[in-house]
Residue, then its C-alpha position, 0 to 999 in steps of 0.5 A: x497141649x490144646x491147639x494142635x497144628x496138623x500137617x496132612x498131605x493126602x494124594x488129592x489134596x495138601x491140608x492144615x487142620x487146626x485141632x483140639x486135643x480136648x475133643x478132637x474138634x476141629x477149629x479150622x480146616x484149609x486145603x490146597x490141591x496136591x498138584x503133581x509137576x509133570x518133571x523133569x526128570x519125572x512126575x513129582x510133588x509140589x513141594x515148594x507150594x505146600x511149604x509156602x501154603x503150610x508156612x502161611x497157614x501156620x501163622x494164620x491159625x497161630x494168630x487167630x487162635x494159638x498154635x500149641x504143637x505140630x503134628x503131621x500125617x501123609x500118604x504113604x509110598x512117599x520118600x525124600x532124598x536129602x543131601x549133604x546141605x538138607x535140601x532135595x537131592x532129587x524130586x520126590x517122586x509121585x508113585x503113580x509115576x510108572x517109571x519103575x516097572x521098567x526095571x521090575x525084573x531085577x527088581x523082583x530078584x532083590x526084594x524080600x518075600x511078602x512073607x518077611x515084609x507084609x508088602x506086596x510088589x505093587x505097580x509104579x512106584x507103590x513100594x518105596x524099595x523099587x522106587x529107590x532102585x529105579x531112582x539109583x539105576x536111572x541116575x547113577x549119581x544120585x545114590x552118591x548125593x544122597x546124604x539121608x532118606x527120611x519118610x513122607x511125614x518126616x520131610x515136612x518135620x525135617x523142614x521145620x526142625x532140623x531132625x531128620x526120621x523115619x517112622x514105623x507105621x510109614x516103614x510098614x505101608x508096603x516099602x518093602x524096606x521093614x518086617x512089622x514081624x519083627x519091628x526091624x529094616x529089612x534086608x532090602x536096606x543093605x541090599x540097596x546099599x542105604x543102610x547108612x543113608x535111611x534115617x533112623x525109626x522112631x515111634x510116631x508120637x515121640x517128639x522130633x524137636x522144637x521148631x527152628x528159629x527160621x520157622x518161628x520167626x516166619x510164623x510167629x510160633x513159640x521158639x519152643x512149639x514140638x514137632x511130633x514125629x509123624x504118621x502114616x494117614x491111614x493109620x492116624x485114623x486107625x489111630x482113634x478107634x484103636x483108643x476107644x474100641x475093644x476088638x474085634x472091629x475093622x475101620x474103612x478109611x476113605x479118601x483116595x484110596x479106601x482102606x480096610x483094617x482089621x483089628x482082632x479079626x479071623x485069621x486068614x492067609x493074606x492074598x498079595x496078589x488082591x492088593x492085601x497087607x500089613x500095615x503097622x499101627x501108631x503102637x507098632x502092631x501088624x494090621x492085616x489091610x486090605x486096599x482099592x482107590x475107592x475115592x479116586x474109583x468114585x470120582x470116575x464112574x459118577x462124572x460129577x456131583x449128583x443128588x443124594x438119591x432117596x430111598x425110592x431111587x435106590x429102590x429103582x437101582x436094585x430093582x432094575x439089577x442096573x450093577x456096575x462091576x469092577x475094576x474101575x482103577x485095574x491097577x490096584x484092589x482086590x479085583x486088581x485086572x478086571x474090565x470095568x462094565x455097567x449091567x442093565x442100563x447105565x444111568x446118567x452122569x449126574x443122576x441120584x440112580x447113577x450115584x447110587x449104582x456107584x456107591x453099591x459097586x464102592x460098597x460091595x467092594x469094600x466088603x470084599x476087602x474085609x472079607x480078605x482080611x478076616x474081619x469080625x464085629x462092627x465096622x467103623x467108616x470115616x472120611x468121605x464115604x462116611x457121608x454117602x447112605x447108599x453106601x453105608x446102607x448096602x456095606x451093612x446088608x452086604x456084610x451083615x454086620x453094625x456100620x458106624x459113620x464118623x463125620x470129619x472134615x478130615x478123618x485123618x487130622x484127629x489121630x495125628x493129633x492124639x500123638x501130641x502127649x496129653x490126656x488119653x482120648x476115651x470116647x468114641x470119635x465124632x458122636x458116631x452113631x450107627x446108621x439106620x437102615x432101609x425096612x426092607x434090606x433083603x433086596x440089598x443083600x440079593x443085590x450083593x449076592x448077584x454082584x458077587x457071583x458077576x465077580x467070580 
C-alpha cells in the first residue's frame, strides 16, 4: 500500500491528504472550512459539503496519482446518529453548541466518576454522553429513530463502506461512554438505553471494508480499495512518535485545540477540574493528557498575521515584562476560568512584539499542561506551533527540557496513514531536528517564572 487517501476533519478545517507510506511524505494536501450551519434544530457540521468536497478530492488524487487505501482522522467529541436507512437521523452536533449544559444536573447524577472513564465533565457538548441525553431529552423522538451511534471517523467509513463502527482512541477522547482501564463501554451506555444502538469497538487500524460500488464509481477507485477504520486525531499524531521514540517523551499536538501527551511520564493524580484526561492511543493504552484551545487561543490574542519577530524583538518582550495571562478561551485548559489581561503595555495587532508576547503566553501554557500530566524527557511539537520560534524557544527554557518541532502541512495525516498494514514506520518523522536556542535563555526562564507566579 503506497498511496494512502486521508480523510481529516479537524474543527477549523475539513482536509484530504494524499500520503506515502513509504516515507510519510505528502504528495498533495486540499482543504476546505469545517463550516457550522447555524440549525435548525442546533449548530451543526456541513456534512453534506465535506462528502461532496472529499468525493471530488478522492477522484483528483486517484486520477492524478493513484489512490491505494483510505484511512480517516477526526476531532473527537463528535457522534452521528443513524437511522433505520443509514442516513442521519438528526444533525451531527458541533460540541461548542451549549445546549447541553441545560440539562447538566441531571446529567451530572447519571455519568460514571472521572476515576472509571478518564473523562472530565467538560462544557457544551465536549462529552458525547451529554450530548446524547441532552439530544434524547429535547426530541423524545429521536432515540427511537435512532438505529446505530458510530463515532466521528467512522461516519465518513460508514459512507464509503457500508459498515458501521466505532473506534477505541474516539471512545477514549472524554465521552465518558468507555473505561481505557479496563478497554470496555461504560455503564453510562446501558444507562442511556443505547447499548444495542452504539456500533461495536474496533481497533483503529483494522480494515472496515472495501468501498461500495457507488463510491468507485463516482471516484473511479478500485472496487476493492480498504477502508481503514479510523482515529481519533490527536491521537493519529501520537501515533508516529509512539513508533519511533523510546519513552519517556510527551508529544504537543497542535491546531485548535493543543494537546499535551505523556508517554512513561511521572505519575501524577490527574486534575479534572484543569481540562486533565485520559485519552487512549492506536494500540489501546491509557494516555495521560492534558488540553487548552491553543490554536483557537492564538488566533484571538494576535488579531491577525504578523511578522516572525526576531530575536532583538523578542528581547524587547522579555524586557519589558509585556506578559499576557490566561485564559484567553475561559472555558477549557488548565487555567479554565481565569480573566484574560495584558501586563506592561499590550503591543499592536499585527506587530512581530505582539506575536511574540502570544507565543510565550501559548508556550507557557503549554508547559503548565505537561507539568499536570507528569512529563519527563523530550518533547515532540508538530502542527502549527511547530513553526513558530518564539514559541519553541520559550517551551524549551521554560520546561528545561529537548523540543523537537515536526514540520507537517498537516501533522495528523501521517498516523492515520501508518494504520494502512504495511512496512513498520522506524525513523523519526519529518527529519525532526531539535531547535536552536537563544545564547542567553536566563532572561525566558525568569519570563516564565514571573508569568507563573501572575497565575497562582
Amino acid at each position: 500500500m503506497t498511496h494512502v487517501a486521508v480523510i481529516d476533519i479537524g474543527k477549523t478545517n475539513a482536509k484530504l491528504a494524499l500520503v506515502d507510506r513509504t516515507d510519510l511524505s505528502e504528495i498533495a494536501v486540499i482543504t476546505r472550512p469545517n463550516r457550522v450551519l447555524p440549525g435548525p434544530p442546533y449548530p451543526h457540521f456541513d456534512v453534506d459539503g465535506h462528502w461532496d468536497f472529499l468525493l471530488d478530492g478522492l477522484a483528483r488524487f486517484h486520477r492524478e496519482h493513484g489512490i491505494d487505501a483510505i484511512s480517516i482522522t477526526t476531532h473527537g467529541a463528535c457522534a452521528a446518529l443513524l437511522d433505520e436507512e443509514g442516513g442521519l437521523a438528526a444533525p451531527i452536533l458541533d460540541y461548542e453548541f451549549h445546549g447541553p449544559d441545560e440539562t447538566t444536573a441531571d446529567y451530572y447524577a447519571l455519568r460514571p466518576p472521572f476515576e472509571e472513564t478518564g473523562s472530565p465533565r467538560l462544557a457544551g457538548g465536549l462529552n458525547i454522553g451529554a450530548q446524547l441525553f441532552w439530544q434524547f431529552a429535547t426530541d423524545p423522538g429521536l432515540k427511537e429513530r435512532t438505529k446505530t451511534i458510530v463515532t466521528y471517523p467512522q461516519y465518513w467509513g460508514f459512507r464509503l463502506t457500508g459498515v458501521a463502527a466505532t473506534d477505541v482512541t474516539s471512545l477514549g477522547c472524554h465521552t465518558d461512554l468507555w473505561n481505557p482501564h479496563e478497554a470496555r463501554f461504560s455503564p453510562l451506555v446501558d444507562d442511556l438505553g443505547i447499548a444495542g444502538k452504539l456500533a461495536p469497538a474496533r481497533s483503529s487500524k483494522e480494515v472496515l471494508g472495501p468501498v461500495l460500488p457507488e463510491i468507485a464509481a463516482r471516484t473511479g477507485l478500485g472496487p476493492d480499495t480498504p477502508v481503514i477504520c479510523g482515529i481519533h486525531d490527536s491521537n493519529a499524531s501520537l501515533l508516529p512518535h509512539i513508533m519511533a521514540n523510546e519513552a519517556p517523551f510527551s508529544v504537543v499536538s497542535s491546531g485548535t485545540w493543543t494537546i499535551a501527551m505523556s508517554i512513561g511520564g511521572r505519575p501524577v493524580p490527574l486534575e479534572p477540574e484543569k481540562d486533565v484526561l485520559i485519552n487512549v492511543a492506536a494500540n489501546g493504552a491509557a494516555v495521560p493528557s492534558a488540553r487548552f484551545m491553543g490554536g483557537r487561543e492564538h488566533d484571538l490574542a494576535t488579531g491577525g498575521p504578523y511578522p516572525e519577530a526576531t530575536d532583538a524583538q523578542m528581547s524587547a518582550v522579555l524586557d519589558a515584562g509585556v506578559m499576557l495571562l490566561p485564559a484567553v478561551v475561559p472555558e477549557t485548559g488548565p487555567y479554565r476560568g481565569c480573566k484574560s489581561r495584558w501586563i506592561g503595555s499590550e503591543p499592536n495587532a499585527g506587530s512581530a512584539e505582539r506575536g511574540a508576547a502570544v507565543a510565550f503566553y501559548l508556550a507557557l501554557v503549554t508547559r503548565r499542561c505537561l507539568e499536570l500530566i507528569g512529563h519527563r524527557g523530550k518533547i515532540i511539537v508538530e502542527g502549527p506551533f511547530a513553526g513558530n520560534r518564539a514559541y519553541l524557544l520559550m517551551l524549551s527554557a521554560a520546561t528545561d527540557c529537548q523540543v523537537v518541532p515536526i514540520a507537517s502541512a498537516t501533522g495528523t495525516s501521517q498516523g492515520a496513514a501508518l494504520l494502512v498494514s504495511g512496512k513498520d514506520f522506524k525513523s523519526t518523522p519529518s527529519s525532526a531536528q531539535a531547535i536552536t536556542p537563544v545564547r542567553d535563555t536566563r532572561r525566558l526562564k525568569e519570563y516564565a517564572a514571573v508569568w507563573h507566579c501572575r497565575c497562582t
